[in-house]
N, C-alpha and C positions, 0 to 999 in steps of 0.2 A: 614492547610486546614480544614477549619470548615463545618457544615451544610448549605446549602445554605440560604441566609436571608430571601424569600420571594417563595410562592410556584410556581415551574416550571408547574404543569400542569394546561395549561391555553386553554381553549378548542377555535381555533383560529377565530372559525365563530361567534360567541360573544362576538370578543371585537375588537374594533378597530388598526389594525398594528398599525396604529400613535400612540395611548397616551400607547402602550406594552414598558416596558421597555426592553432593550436591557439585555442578559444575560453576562455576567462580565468574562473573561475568562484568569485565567494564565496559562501562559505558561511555561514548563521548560524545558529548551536547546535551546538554539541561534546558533547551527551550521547549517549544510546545511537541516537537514528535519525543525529544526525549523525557520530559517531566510528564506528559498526559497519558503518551501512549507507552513508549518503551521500558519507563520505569517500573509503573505498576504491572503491566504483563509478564515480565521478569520474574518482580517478587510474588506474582502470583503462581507461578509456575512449579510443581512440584518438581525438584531435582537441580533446580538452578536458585542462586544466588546473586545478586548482587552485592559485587564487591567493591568497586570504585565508580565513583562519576565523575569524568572531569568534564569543567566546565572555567572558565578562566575570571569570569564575569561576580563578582563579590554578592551579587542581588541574588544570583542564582544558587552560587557557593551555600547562601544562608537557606536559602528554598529548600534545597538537596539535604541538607542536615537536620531541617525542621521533617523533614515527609522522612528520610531514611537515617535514623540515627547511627546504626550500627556500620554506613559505609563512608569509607574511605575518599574524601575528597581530592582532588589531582587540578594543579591549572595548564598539566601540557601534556599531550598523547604521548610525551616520551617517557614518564611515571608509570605508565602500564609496563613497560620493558621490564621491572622484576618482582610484578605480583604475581604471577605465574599463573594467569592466566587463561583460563578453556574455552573462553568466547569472546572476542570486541565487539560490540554495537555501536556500530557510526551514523548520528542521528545530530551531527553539524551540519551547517549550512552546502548545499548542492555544494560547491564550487570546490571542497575539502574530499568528496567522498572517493574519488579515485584517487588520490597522494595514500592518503589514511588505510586506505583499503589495501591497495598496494605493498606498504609498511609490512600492516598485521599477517597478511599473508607471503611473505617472504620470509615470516619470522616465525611461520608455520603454525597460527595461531588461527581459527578458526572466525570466520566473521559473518555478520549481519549487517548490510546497509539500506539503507532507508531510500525510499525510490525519490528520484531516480538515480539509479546507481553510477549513470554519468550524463555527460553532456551529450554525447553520439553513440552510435552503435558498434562502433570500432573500438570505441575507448573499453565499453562494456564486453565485447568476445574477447580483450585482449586479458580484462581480469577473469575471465570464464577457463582462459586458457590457460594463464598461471595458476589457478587452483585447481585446474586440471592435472597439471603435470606436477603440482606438489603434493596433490591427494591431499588438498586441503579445504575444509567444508567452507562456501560461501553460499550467502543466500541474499533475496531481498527482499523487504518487508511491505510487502502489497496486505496490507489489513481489509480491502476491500474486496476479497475474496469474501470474507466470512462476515460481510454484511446482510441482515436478517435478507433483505429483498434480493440480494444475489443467490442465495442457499436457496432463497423457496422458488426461482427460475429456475434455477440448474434443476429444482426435484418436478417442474411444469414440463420441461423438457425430458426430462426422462421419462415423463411418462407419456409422453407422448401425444396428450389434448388440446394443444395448440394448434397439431398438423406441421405443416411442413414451414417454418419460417420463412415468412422473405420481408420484414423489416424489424429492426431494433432499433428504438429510441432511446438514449442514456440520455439524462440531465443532470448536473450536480452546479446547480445554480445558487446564489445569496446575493442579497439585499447589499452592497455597499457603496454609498454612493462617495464618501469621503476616503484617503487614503491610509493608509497605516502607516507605511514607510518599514523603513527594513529590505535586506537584501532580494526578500519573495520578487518586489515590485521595483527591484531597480533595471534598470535597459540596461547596463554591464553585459555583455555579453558572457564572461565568465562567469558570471553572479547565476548564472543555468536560473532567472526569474520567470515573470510571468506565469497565464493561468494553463498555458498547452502542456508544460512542463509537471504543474504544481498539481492540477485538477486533473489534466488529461491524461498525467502518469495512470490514475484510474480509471478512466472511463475508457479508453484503448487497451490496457488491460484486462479488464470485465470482458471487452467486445473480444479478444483473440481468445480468451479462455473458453468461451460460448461458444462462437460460431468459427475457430480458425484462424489461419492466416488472413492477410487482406493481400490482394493483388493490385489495386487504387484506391490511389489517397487525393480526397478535396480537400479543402480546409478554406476559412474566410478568421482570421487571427485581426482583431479591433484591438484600438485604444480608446477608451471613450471617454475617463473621467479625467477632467481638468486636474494637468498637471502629469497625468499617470504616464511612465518611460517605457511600460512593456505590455503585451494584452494582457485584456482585461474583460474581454470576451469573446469566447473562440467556437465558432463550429468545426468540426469535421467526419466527413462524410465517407466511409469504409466501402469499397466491394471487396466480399471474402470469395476465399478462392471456391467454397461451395455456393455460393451466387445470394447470401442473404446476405443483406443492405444494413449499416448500423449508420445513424446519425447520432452524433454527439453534441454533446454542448456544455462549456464550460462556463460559466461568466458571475463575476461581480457585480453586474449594473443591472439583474434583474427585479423588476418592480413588483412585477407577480410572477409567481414562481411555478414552472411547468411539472408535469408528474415527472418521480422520477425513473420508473421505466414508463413503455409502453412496447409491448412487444406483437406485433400483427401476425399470425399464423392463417396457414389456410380453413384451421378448424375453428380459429376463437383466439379474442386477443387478450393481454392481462396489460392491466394498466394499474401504478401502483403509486401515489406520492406520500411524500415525506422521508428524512432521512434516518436511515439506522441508531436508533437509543444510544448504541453506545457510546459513543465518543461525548455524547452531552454527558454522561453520565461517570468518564473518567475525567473528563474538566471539574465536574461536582463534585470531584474525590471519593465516588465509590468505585469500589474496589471488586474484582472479582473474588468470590470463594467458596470452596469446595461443598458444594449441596445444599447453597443459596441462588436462589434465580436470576438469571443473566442475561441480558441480549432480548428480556422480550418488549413485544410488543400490546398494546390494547386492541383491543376486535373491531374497534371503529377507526383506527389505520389499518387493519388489513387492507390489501389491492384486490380488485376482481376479475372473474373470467367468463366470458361471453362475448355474443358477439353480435353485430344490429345495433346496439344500444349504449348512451352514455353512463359512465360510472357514476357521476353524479348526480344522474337523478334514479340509481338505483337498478340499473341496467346490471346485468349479471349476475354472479354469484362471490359471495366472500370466499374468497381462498386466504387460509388460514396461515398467517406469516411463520416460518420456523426461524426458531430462536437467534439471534445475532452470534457470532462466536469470536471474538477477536483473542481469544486467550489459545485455541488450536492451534493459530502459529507456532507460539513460544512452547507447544506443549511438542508439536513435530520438529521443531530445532530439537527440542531436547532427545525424543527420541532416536534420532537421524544421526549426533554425536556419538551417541551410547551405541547404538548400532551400527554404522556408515551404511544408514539409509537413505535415501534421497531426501534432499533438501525441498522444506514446502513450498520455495518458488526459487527458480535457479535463476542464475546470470544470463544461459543461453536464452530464456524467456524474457528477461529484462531488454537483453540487445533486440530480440522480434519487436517490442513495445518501442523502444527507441529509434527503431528504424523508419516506424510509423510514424511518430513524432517530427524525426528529421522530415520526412517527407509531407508533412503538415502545413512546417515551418515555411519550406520551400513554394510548395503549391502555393500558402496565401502570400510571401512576397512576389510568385510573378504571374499568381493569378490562371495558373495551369492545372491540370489533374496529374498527378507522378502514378507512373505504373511502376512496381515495386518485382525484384527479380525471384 
C-alpha cells in the first residue's frame, strides 16, 4: 500500500467530471461486508473504481471474478504495495482492522474500515491520530446512517413534531436460534465477536448521532443459545448528556421481533418496524444505478406518528419513509478525497462509539452503571 500516484485534491468546479480520472480502490475481505456491501457501492460510485480484491480464500477468489471481471485478484494486503493505489477498504475480520489500517496509513494511502474500527477506544484515537498527523483521509463505514428509518428521524426531528425527546428505542433483533459459527460468534477475545460489538457498533452509533454524547452506560450482555462462546443478546441503556434515554437492543434469539424504532416525544411518538430494503436487496444482487430507484420503501411499512394510540390497530398517521441511501457514503468518500473534505464518518466518532461499548462490556460483567467522562 503506497502513496497515492497522482493528487486527490482536485477542487470539482474546475475540472470537468468527464476527463477526472476515476480514484483506484482495493479492497481487503470478500465475505459478506466486503462482497454485499463494499463491493457493489464501490463500483457503483461515480469516480471510483475498483481495482483489486484480495481475499485469500479460493471460494471467494472465484465469487470475486464471477461478480467483478475486470479486477484484479490479491491473496495478501502486501500486493496492494504497488498498485498505486488512492483508497484501501478493510472489510476482514474485526481482529485485522487496526494492523491493516495502520499499514495503509503509514504508507500514506487513504483508508475505509468497516466498524468497528477497533477493539477499544484507545486503539481507535490512536489511528485518528496518525491520520491526523499524516493528513491522511480515514474513515469508517457506518452504512446505518442512511438507513431509510434513520433519514426519515433525523427529518421528524427536525422538524420538530415529536416535542422534546425523552426516550429512544432502537432494536436490531433476528430470529436465530441455531449457530453459524465463524469468527462473529467465537468468545476469543481478540476475535472483537459477539452481538455488542457486531449489532451495537449500530445501534450506539444511530443513538450518539441523534441525541449526543451518553454520560451512563447500563447494559445486560446474554448468552443464550446452546453452545454459543459470546452474547447473543444484549441490551443497553444510554443517558445522553442532554437528558434523553435511548434503550437498545441487540439479539439473535428473538422470537417475535419488536419495532424497530420507537421514539417517545413530549408532542407524539413514531413507531416504526421492519428493516431498511437495502441490504436484502444487495444480497439479491441488485445493484444501485444512476436514475433507477433505490432504498425505497412500500406504504404499508411506512411507521407512524401520533400519540394515545397503538400503531397497530391504526392509531396515528403514516409518515412517509424517505428513501434508504447506502450509496451516499461511497459517493462522500469520493468527494472528501477529490476535495480534503470531511470524511462521512471520522475515527474521532468511532472512538465516542467504542467507548460506549467498552463501557457496555463492563457494566454487564459487574453488573454496575459506568458513568463516562
Amino acid at each position: 500500500m503506497n502513496a497515492p500516484s497522482r493528487p486527490l485534491h482536485v477542487d470539482p468546479r474546475h475540472v470537468d467530471p468527464r476527463h477526472v480520472d476515476p480514484l483506484r480502490v482495493g479492497l481487503i475481505g470478500y465475505g459478506l461486508a466486503g462482497s454485499v456491501f463494499h463491493a457493489p457501492l464501490v463500483t457503483a460510485t461515480a469516480g471510483l473504481v475498483l481495482d483489486t480484491v484480495v481475499t485469500s480464500n479460493p471460494e471467494r477468489q472465484a465469487a470475486a471474478r464471477d461478480a467483478h471481471p475486470d479486477v484484479t485478484i490479491a491473496s495478501h494486503p502486501d500486493e496492494l504495495r504497488d498498485r498505486g493505489l488512492d483508497l484501501v477498504v478493510i472489510a476482514s475480520p474485526n481482529k485485522t482492522h487496526v494492523p491493516l489500517a495502520t499499514t495503509a496509513l503509514e504508507a500514506g494511502t487513504a483508508v475505509v474500515v468497516d466498524k468497528p474500527l477497533a477493539a477499544t477506544a484507545a486503539e481507535a484515537r490512536a489511528l485518528a491520530a496518525l491520520a491526523d498527523r499524516s493528513g491522511t483521509f480515514l474513515s469508517v463505514f457506518q452504512n446505518r446512517r442512511w438507513d431509510n428509518d434513520f433519514l426519515t428521524l433525523r427529518r421528524l426531528l427536525a422538524s420538530g413534531e415529536l416535542g422534546e425527546i425523552q426516550r429512544f428505542e432502537s432494536r436490531f433483533e433476528r430470529w436465530r436460534p441455531q449457530l453459524k459459527g465463524g469468527w462473529r460468534e467465537s468468545g476469543a477475545p481478540e476475535e472483537i465477536g459477539g452481538l455488542l460489538y457486531d449489532l451495537g457498533s449500530h445501534v450506539v452509533d444511530q443513538a450518539l448521532v441523534l441525541f449526543g454524547p451518553a454520560v451512563r452506560v447500563y447494559a445486560e450482555a446474554d448468552v443464550r443459545r446452546p453452545g454459543a462462546e459470546t452474547d447473543d443478546d444484549t441490551f443497553i441503556a444510554l443517558t445522553h448528556a442532554g437528558g434523553v434515554r435511548s434503550h437498545l437492543y441487540v439479539s439473535a434469539t428473538t422470537a417475535q421481533l419488536g419495532p424497530r424504532f420507537r421514539v417517545l416525544g413530549s408532542a407524539a411518538g413514531y413507531v416504526k418496524y421492519g428493516l431498511d430494503p437495502q441490504e436484502a436487496a444487495l444480497r439479491e444482487g441488485r445493484r444501485p444505478e444512476p436514475g433507477q430507484p433505490w432504498g425505497e420503501e412500500p406504504e404499508h411499512c411506512w411507521g407512524r406518528v401520533g400519540s394515545g394510540e397503538s400503531p397497530l390497530t391504526g392509531g396515528g398517521r403514516p409518515e412517509p419513509t424517505v428513501h434508504g441511501d447506502y450509496p451516499a457514503y461511497y459517493a462522500a468518500v469520493e468527494e472528501a478525497l477529490r476535495t480534503g473534505g470531511p470524511a462521512p464518518v471520522t475515527a474521532h466518532e468511532a472512538a465516542a462509539c467504542l467507548a460506549v461499548l467498552e463501557a457496555a462490556h463492563r457494566s454487564s460483567r459487574e453488573g454496575v452503571a459506568i458513568t463516562l467522562d
